[in-house]
C-alpha positions as CSV (number, residue, x, y, z in Angstrom):
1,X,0.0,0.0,0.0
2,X,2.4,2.4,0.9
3,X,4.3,1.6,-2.0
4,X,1.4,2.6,-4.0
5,X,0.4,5.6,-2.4
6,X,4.5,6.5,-3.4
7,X,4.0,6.3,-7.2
8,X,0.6,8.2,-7.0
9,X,2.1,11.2,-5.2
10,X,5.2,10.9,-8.0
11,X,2.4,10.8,-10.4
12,X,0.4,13.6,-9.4
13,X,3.6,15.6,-8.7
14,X,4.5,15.4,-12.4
15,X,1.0,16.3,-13.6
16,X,0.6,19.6,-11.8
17,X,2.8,22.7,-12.6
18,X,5.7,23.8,-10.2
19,X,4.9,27.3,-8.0
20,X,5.4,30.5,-10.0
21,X,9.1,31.8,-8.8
22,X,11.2,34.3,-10.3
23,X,12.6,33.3,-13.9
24,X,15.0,35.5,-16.1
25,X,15.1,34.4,-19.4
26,X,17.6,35.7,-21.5
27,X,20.0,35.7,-24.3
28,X,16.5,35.8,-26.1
29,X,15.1,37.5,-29.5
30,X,12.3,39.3,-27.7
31,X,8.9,40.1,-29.1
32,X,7.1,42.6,-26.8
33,X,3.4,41.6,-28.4
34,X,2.4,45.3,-29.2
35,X,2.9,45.6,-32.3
36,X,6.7,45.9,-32.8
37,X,9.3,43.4,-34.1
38,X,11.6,41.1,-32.7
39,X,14.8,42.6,-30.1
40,X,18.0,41.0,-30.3
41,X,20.2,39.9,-26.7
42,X,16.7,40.7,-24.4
43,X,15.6,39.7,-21.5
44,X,12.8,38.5,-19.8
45,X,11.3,39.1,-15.9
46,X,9.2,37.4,-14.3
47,X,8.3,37.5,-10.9
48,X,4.7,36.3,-8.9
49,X,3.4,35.3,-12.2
50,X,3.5,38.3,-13.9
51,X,6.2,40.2,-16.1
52,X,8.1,43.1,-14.5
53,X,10.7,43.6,-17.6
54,X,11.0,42.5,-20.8
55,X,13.3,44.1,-23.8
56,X,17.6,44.9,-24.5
57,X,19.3,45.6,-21.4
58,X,16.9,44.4,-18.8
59,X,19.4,42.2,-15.9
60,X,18.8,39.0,-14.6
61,X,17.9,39.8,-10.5
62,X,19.8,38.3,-8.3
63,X,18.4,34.7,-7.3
64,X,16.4,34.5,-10.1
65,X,15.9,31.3,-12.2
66,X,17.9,31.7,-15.6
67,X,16.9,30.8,-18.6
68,X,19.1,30.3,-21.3
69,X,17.3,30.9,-24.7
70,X,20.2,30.4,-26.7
71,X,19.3,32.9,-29.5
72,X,15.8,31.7,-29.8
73,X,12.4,33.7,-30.4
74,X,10.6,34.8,-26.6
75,X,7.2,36.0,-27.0
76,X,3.9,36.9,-25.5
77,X,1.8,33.3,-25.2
78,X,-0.4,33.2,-28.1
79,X,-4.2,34.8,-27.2
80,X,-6.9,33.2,-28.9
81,X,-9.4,35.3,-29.7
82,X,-12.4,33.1,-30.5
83,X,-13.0,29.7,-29.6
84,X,-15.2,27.1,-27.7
85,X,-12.1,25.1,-26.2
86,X,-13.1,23.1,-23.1
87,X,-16.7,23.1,-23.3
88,X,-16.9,20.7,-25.4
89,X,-15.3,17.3,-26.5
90,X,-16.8,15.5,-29.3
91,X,-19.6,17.6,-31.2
92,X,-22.4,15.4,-31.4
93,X,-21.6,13.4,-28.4
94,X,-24.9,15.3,-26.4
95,X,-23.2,14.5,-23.1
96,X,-19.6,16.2,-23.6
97,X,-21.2,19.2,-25.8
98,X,-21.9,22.1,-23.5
99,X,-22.0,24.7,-26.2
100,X,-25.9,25.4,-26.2
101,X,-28.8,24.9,-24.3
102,X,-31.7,24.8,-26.9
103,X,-34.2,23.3,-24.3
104,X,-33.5,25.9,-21.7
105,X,-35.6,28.7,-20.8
106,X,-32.3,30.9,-20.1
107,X,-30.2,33.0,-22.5
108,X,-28.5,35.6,-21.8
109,X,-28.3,34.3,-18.3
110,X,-26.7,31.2,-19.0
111,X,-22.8,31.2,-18.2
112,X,-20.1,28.7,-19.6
113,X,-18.0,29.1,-16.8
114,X,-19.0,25.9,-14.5
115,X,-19.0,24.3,-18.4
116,X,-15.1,24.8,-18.5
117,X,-13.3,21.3,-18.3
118,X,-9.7,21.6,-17.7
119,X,-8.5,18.4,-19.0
120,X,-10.5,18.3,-22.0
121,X,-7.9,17.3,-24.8
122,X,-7.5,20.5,-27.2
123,X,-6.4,22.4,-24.2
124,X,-3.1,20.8,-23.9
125,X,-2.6,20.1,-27.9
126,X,-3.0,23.7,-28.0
127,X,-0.5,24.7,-24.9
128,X,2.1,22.6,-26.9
129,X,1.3,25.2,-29.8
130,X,2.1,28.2,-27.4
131,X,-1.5,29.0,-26.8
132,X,-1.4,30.4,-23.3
133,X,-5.0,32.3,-23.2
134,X,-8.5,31.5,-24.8
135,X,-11.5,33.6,-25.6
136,X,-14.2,30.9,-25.0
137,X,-17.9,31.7,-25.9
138,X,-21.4,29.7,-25.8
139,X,-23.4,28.8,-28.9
140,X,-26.8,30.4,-29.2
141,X,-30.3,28.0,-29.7
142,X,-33.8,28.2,-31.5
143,X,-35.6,31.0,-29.9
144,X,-33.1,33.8,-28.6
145,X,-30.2,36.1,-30.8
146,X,-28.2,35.8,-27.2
147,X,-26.0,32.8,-26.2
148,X,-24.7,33.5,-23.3
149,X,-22.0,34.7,-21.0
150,X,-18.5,33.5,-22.2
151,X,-15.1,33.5,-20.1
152,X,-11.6,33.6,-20.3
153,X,-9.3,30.8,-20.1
154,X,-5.7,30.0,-19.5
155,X,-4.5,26.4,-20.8
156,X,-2.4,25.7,-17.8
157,X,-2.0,22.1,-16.5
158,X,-4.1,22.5,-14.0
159,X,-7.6,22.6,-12.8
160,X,-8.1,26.5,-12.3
161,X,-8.5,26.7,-16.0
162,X,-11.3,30.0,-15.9
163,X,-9.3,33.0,-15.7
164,X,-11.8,35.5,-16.1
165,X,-15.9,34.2,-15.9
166,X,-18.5,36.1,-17.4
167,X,-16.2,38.2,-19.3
168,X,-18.3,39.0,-22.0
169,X,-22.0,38.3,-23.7
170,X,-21.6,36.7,-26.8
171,X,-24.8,36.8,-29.4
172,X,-25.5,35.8,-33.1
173,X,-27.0,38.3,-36.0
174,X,-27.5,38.0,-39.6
175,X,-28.3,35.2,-41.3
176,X,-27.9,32.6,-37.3
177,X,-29.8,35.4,-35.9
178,X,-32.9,36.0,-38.2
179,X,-33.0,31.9,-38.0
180,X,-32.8,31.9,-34.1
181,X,-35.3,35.4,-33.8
182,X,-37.9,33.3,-36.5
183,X,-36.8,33.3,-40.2
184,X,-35.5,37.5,-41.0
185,X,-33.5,40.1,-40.0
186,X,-36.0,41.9,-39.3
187,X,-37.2,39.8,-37.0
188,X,-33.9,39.7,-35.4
189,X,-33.7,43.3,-35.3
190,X,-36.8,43.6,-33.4
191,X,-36.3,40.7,-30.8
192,X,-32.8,42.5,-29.9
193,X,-34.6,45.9,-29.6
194,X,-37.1,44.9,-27.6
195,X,-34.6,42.9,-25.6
196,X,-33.1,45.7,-24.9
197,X,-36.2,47.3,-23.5
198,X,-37.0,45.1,-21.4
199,X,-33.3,45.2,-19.5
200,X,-34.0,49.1,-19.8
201,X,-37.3,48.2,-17.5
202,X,-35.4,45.7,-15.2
203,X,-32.9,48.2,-14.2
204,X,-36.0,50.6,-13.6
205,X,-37.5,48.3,-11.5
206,X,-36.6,44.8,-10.7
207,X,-39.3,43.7,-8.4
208,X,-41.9,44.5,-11.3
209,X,-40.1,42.8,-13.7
210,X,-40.5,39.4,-11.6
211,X,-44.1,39.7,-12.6
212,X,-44.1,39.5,-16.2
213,X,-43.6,36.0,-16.6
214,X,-43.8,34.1,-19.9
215,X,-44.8,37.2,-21.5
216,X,-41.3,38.9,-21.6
217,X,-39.0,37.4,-24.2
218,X,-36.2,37.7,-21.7
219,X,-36.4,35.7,-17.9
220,X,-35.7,37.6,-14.8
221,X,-32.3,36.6,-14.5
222,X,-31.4,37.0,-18.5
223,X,-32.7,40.5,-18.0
224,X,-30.4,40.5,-15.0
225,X,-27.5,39.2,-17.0
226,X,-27.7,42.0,-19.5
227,X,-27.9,45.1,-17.3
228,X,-23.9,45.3,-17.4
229,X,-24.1,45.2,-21.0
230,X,-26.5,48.2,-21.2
231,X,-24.3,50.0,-18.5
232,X,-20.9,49.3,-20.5
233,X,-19.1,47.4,-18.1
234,X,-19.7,44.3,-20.3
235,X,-18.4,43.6,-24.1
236,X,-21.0,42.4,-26.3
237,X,-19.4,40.4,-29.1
238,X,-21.8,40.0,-31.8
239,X,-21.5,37.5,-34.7
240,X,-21.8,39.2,-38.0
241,X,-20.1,38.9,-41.1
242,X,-22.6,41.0,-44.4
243,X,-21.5,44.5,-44.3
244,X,-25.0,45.8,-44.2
245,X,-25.7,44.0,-41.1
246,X,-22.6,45.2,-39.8
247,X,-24.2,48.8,-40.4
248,X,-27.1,47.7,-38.5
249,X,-25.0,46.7,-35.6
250,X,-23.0,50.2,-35.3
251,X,-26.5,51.9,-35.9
252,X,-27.4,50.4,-32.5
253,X,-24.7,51.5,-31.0
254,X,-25.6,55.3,-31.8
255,X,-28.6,54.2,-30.3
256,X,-27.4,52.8,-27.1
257,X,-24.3,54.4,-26.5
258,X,-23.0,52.7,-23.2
259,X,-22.9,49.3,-25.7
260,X,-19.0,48.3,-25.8
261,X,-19.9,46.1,-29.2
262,X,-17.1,44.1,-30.3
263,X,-17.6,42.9,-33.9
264,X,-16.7,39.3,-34.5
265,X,-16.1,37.2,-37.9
266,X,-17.2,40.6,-40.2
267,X,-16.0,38.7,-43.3
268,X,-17.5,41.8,-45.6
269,X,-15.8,44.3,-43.1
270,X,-13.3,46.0,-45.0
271,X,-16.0,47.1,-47.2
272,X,-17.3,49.8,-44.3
273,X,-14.0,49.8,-42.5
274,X,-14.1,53.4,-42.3
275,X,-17.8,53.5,-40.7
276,X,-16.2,50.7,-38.1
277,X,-13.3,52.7,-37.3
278,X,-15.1,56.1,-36.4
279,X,-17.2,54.0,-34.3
280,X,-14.4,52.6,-32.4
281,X,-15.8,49.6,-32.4
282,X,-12.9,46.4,-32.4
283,X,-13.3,43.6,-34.6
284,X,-12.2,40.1,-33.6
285,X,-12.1,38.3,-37.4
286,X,-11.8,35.4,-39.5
287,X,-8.3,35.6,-40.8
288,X,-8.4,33.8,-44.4
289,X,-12.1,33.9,-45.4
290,X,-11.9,34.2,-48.9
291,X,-14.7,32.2,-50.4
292,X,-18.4,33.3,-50.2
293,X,-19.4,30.0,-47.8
294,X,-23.0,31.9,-47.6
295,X,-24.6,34.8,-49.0
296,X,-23.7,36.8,-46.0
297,X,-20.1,36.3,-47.3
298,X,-19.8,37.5,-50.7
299,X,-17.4,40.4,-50.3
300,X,-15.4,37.2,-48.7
301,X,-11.3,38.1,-49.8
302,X,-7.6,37.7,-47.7
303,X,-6.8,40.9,-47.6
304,X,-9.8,42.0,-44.9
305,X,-7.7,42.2,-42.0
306,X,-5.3,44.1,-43.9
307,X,-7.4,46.7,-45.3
308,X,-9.5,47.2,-41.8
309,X,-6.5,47.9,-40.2
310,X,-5.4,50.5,-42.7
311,X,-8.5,52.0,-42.2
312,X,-7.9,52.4,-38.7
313,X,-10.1,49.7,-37.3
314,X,-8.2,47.4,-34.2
315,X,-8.4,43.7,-35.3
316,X,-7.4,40.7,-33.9
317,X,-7.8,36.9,-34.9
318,X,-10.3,34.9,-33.9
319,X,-11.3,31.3,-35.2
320,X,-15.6,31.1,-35.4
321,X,-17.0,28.5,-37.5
322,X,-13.3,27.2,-38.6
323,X,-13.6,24.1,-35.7
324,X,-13.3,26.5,-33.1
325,X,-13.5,24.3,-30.2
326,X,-9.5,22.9,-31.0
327,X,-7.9,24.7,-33.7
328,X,-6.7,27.8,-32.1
329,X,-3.3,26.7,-32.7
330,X,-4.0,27.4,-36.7
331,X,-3.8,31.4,-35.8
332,X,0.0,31.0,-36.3
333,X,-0.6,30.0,-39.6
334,X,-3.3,32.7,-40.2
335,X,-0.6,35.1,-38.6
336,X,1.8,34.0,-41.1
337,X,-0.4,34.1,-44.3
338,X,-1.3,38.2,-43.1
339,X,2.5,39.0,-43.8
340,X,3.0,36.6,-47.1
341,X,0.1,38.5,-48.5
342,X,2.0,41.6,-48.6
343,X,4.3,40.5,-51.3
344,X,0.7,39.7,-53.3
345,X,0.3,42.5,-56.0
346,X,-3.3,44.1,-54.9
347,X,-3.7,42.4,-52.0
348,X,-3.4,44.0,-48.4
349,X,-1.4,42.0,-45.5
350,X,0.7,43.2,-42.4
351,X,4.3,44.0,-41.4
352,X,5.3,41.2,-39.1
353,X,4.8,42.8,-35.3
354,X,1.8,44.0,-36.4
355,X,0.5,40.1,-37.7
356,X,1.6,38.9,-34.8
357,X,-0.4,41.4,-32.3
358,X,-3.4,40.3,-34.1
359,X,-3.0,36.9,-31.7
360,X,-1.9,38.5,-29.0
361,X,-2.4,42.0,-27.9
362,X,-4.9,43.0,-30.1
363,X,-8.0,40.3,-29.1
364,X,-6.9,40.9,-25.1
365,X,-7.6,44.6,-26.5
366,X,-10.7,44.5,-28.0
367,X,-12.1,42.8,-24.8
368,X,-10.4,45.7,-22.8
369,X,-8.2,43.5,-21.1
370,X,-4.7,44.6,-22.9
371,X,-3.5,45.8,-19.2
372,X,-4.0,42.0,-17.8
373,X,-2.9,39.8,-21.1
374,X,-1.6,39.5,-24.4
375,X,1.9,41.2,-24.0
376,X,5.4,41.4,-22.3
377,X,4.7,44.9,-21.2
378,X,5.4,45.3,-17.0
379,X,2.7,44.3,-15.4
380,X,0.8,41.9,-17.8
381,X,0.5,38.0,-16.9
382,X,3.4,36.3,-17.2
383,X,2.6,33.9,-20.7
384,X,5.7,33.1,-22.4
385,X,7.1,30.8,-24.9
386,X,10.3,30.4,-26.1
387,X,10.0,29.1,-29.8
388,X,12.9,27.6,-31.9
389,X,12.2,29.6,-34.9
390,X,10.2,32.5,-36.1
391,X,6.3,31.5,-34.5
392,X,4.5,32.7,-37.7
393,X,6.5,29.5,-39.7
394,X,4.4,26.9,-40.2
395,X,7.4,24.9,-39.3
396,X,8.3,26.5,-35.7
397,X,7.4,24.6,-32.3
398,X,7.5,26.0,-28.8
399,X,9.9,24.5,-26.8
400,X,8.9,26.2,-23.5
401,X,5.6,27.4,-22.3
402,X,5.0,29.6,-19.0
403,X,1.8,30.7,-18.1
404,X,1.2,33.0,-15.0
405,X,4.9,32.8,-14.4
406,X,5.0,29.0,-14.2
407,X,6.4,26.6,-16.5
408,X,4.3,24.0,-18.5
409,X,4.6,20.3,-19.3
410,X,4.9,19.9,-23.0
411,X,2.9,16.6,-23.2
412,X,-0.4,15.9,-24.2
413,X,-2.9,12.6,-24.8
414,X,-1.2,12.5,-28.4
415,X,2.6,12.9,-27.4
416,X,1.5,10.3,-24.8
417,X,-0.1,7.7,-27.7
418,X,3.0,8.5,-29.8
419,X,5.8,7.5,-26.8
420,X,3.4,4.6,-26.2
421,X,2.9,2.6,-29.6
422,X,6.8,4.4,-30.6
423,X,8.5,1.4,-29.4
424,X,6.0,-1.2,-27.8
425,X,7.5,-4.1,-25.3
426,X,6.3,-6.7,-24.0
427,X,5.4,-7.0,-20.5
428,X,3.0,-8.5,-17.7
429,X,0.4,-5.7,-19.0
430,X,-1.2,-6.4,-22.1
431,X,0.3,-5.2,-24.9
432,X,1.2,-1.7,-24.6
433,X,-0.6,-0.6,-21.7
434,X,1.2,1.1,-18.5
435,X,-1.6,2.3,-16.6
């Protein structure tokens, strides 16, 4: 027994994360995440899980864990800006597919955050692709343009995965939204206006609200749920990708002008960039949309991201409707593509810093958390990786991930299948088997 009880605390010991202590890592080409490009000989702080230096001539302190990077690339951890990682598994497995709630009477209300499972697979196949943070929002359902509240998550090895709940309300329009509201946009646009209504008559007064039953198209505690998006101390992402819908979306805005809309997918956006930029409203996009997949698409072309940003709009990557719920890791590529397509005569790509803020800074932005994540400014959580090439190659791996200061394990279910079947032996298991 006590033999047993050995190898299980050995076991759990090398499944959960050291503490966060004080690393310097150094001889590094650091990439600060804002925007800039790489800085040759830098150094890296970190101290209580969060950076305090980063950059040329920044000192190890004394007693600090060293690093040597040998030359290679340190960065920001990658922040995806769209997906549905950890809620759920297998997509039409009912029982590990937490994405939507069609037969619920909630929401707005509902909340993915006690939906989040740590140890679902794509989490760590991601880590191992220097995704440190996660944008994670519910699906909407027959009946309502809202899906819910969505979260933040970090992809650390261990069971505290949430790292900021009901971060935002996520809801669908166009063409998901006139077939959730009942068959138009029109209908959509009336359900979300009177939607809004009805939170303006909650906050009046709550107790009367209670009364209204099944007549109000939003519950009490939906109703509840969307008063901080009203106030503007929530983000409302909405899903829209025809330009005129975006229009319709910013119109609202003037409308309600506490809304802190965050535009997400906007395939057609570059076409009313402009309109979107003197709104000030962020748009988290689809990278390489450039097929019309719907009719809500047809403006569909590479070079969106490009030309919104020219116009002044702040865009970052996001990965809706392109298997969202385990492909974050692809925003590298997406990354990479931005910056080819500036050598493409006509089309309109980015210089590297800025391609690569587009999965880091730039999403943590537009949620109006670039103070907490997303860079290696002083101050901001300590997510690094430490790559052995340039991280926008399709060829590069991370070959060290921190996240909140402490060092990762770089295995996951597939790196454990491959070790296993690698070189099988016989033993008193059956074949292959250790545990």
């Amino acid at each position: 027994m006590r033999t047993l009880l050995l190898a299980a605390s050995a076991t759990l010991a090398l499944a959960v994360p050291a503490a966060a202590q004080t690393v310097a890592i150094t001889n590094a080409k650091v990439v600060i995440g804002d925007g800039a490009g790489p800085v040759e000989g830098g150094t890296v702080v970190i101290r209580d899980g969060r950076v305090v230096a980063a950059g040329a001539g920044v000192a190890a302190p004394a007693g600090a864990r060293v690093v040597d990077a040998g030359g290679r690339w340190v960065t920001p951890g990658i922040f995806a800006g769209f997906t549905r990682m950890g809620i759920v598994e297998v997509d039409a497995v009912e029982g590990t597919n937490d994405t939507s709630a069609g037969s619920s009477p909630f929401n707005a209300a509902l909340d993915v955050t006690p939906a989040v499972n740590p140890r679902s697979s794509p989490l760590a196949i991601n880590r191992l692709e220097g995704v440190t943070r996660a944008v994670v929002a519910p699906d909407n359902s027959k009946g309502s343009l809202f899906a819910g509240q969505g979260a933040v998550i970090d992809l650390g090895a261990d069971t505290g995965a949430v790292a900021r709940p009901r971060a935002f309300q996520f809801m669908e329009y166009g063409e998901a939204g006139a077939r959730a509201a009942g068959g138009s946009r029109a209908a959509a646009y009336a359900m979300l206006k009177n939607a809004l209504f009805e939170v303006r008559d909650y906050i009046r007064s709550p107790a009367s609200f209670a009364d209204r039953g099944k007549d109000a198209l939003l519950t009490r505690a939906d109703a509840e749920a969307l008063v901080p998006v009203v106030q503007g101390r929530m983000p409302l992402l909405v899903h829209v990708e025809r330009a005129s819908d975006i229009q319709t979306v910013l119109g609202l805005k003037r409308e309600v002008p506490g809304l802190r809309i965050v535009l997400v997918g906007a395939t057609e956006g570059w076409t009313v960039a402009r309109e979107i930029a003197a709104a000030g409203v962020p748009v988290i996009a689809s990278a390489l949309a450039d097929l019309p997949e719907s009719f809500e698409q047809l403006a569909a072309t590479q070079s969106n991201i490009g030309r919104m940003k020219a116009a002044g709009v702040l865009v970052g990557i996001g990965t809706i409707n392109q298997d969202e719920a385990r492909q974050a890791r692809w925003e590298k590529q997406f990354a990479g593509n931005l910056v080819a397509l500036r050598r493409v005569p006509g089309a309109a790509g980015l210089e590297w810093g800025e391609a690569f803020a587009t999965i880091t800074a730039r999403p943590a932005e537009a949620l109006g958390l670039g103070d907490e994540y997303g860079s290696l400014k002083p101050g901001r959580r300590g997510d690094v990786v430490i790559w052995d090439g340039d991280p926008l190659e399709i060829g590069t791996s991370a070959v060290t991930v921190f996240i909140d200061g402490v060092e990762q394990p770089m295995t996951s279910r597939q790196t454990r299948l491959r070790e296993r079947y690698w070189d099988p032996k016989e033993g008193p298991l059956p074949k292959a088997y250790q545990h």
